[in-house]
KEMI-395676 format. One line per 5 residues: for each residue x, y, z of N, C-alpha, C, O, CB. Coordinates in steps of 0.05 Angstrom, whole numbers, m for minus. Each point is the difference from the previous one (the first is absolute). Glycine has a CB too. Layout:
X Y Z X Y Z X Y Z X Y Z X Y Z; ...
end
This chain:
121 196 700 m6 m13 m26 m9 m29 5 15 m15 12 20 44 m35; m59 m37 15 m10 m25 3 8 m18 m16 6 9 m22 m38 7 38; 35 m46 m10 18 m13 m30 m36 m3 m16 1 m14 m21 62 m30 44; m91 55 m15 m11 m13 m22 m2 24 m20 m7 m4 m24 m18 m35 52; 32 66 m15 0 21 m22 26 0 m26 m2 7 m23 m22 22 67
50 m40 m24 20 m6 m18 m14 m28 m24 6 0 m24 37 18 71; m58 m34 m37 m8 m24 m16 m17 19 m22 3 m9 m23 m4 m36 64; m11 60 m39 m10 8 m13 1 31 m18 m19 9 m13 4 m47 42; 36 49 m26 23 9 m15 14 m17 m19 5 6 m24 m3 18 60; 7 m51 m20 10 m9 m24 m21 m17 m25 3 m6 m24 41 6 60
m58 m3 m21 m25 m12 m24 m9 24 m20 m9 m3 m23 m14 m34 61; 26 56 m27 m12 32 m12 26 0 m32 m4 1 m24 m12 37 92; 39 m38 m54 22 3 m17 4 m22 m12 10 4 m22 9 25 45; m23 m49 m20 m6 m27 m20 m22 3 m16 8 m15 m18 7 m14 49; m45 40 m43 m13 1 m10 12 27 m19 m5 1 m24 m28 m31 59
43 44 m25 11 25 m13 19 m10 m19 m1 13 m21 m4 17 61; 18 m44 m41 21 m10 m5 m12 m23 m28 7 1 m24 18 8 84; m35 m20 m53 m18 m23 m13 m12 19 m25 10 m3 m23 m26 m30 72; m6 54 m45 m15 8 m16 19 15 m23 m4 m3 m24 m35 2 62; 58 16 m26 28 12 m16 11 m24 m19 m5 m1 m24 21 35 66
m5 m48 m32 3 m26 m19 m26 m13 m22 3 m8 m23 31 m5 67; m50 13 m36 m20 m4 m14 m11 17 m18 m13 m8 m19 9 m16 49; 10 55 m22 m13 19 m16 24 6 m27 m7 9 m22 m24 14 71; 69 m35 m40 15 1 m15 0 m17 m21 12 6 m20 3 12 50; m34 m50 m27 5 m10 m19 m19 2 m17 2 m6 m24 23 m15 44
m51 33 m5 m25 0 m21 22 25 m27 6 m2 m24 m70 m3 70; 70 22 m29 7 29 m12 23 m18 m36 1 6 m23 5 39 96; 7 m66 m58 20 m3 m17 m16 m14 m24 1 5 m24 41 m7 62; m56 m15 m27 m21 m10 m24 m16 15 m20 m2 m3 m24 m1 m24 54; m6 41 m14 m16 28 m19 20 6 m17 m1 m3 m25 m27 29 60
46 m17 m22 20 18 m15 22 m23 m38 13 8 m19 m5 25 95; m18 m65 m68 15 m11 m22 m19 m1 m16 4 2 m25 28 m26 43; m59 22 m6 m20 0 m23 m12 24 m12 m15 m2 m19 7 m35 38; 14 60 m7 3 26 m22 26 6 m11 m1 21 m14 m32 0 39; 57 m32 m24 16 m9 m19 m10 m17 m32 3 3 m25 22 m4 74
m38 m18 m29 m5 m15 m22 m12 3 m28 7 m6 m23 m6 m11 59; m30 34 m19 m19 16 m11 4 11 m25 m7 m2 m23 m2 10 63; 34 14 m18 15 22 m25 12 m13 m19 m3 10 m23 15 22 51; 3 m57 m24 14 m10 m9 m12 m10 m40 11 2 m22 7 m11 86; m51 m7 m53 m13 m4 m9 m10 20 m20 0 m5 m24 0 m22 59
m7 45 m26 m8 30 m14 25 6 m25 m3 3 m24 m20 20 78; 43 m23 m38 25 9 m22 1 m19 m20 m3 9 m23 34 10 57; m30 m41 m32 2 m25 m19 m20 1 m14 7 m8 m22 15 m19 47; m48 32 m25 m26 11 m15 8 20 m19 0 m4 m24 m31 m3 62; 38 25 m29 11 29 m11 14 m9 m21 m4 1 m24 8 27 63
12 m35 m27 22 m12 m25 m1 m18 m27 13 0 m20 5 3 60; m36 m15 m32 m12 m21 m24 m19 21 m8 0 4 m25 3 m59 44; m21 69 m4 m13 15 m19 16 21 m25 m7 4 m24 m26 m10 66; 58 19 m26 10 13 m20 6 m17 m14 m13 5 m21 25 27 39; 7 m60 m23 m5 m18 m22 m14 m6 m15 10 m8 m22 5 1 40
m40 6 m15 m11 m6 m23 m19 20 m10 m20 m4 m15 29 m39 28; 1 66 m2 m23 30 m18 32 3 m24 1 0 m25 m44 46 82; 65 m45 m38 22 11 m16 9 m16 m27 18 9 m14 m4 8 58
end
């Protein structure tokens, strides 16, 4: 085992690592702003039934 293949294993698993974190927070962002969205949508809804009713 050479230490530059180990060096580069661990750079391998550092980028792996990185992009996972990064792909988790895009994911979490997406995910408040289709909350929001919906959120948005429902509150529409709702005033609309208000003022047909």
């Amino acid at each position: 085992m050479s230490t530059g293949w180990v060096i580069g294993f661990g750079v391998l698993w550092l980028t792996v690592i990185a992009i996972l974190v990064v792909l988790f927070q895009v994911l979490k962002v997406v995910g408040t702003f289709i909350n929001k969205m919906e959120a948005a949508e429902e509150i529409s809804r709702r005033s609309d039934k208000n003022t047909t009713s």
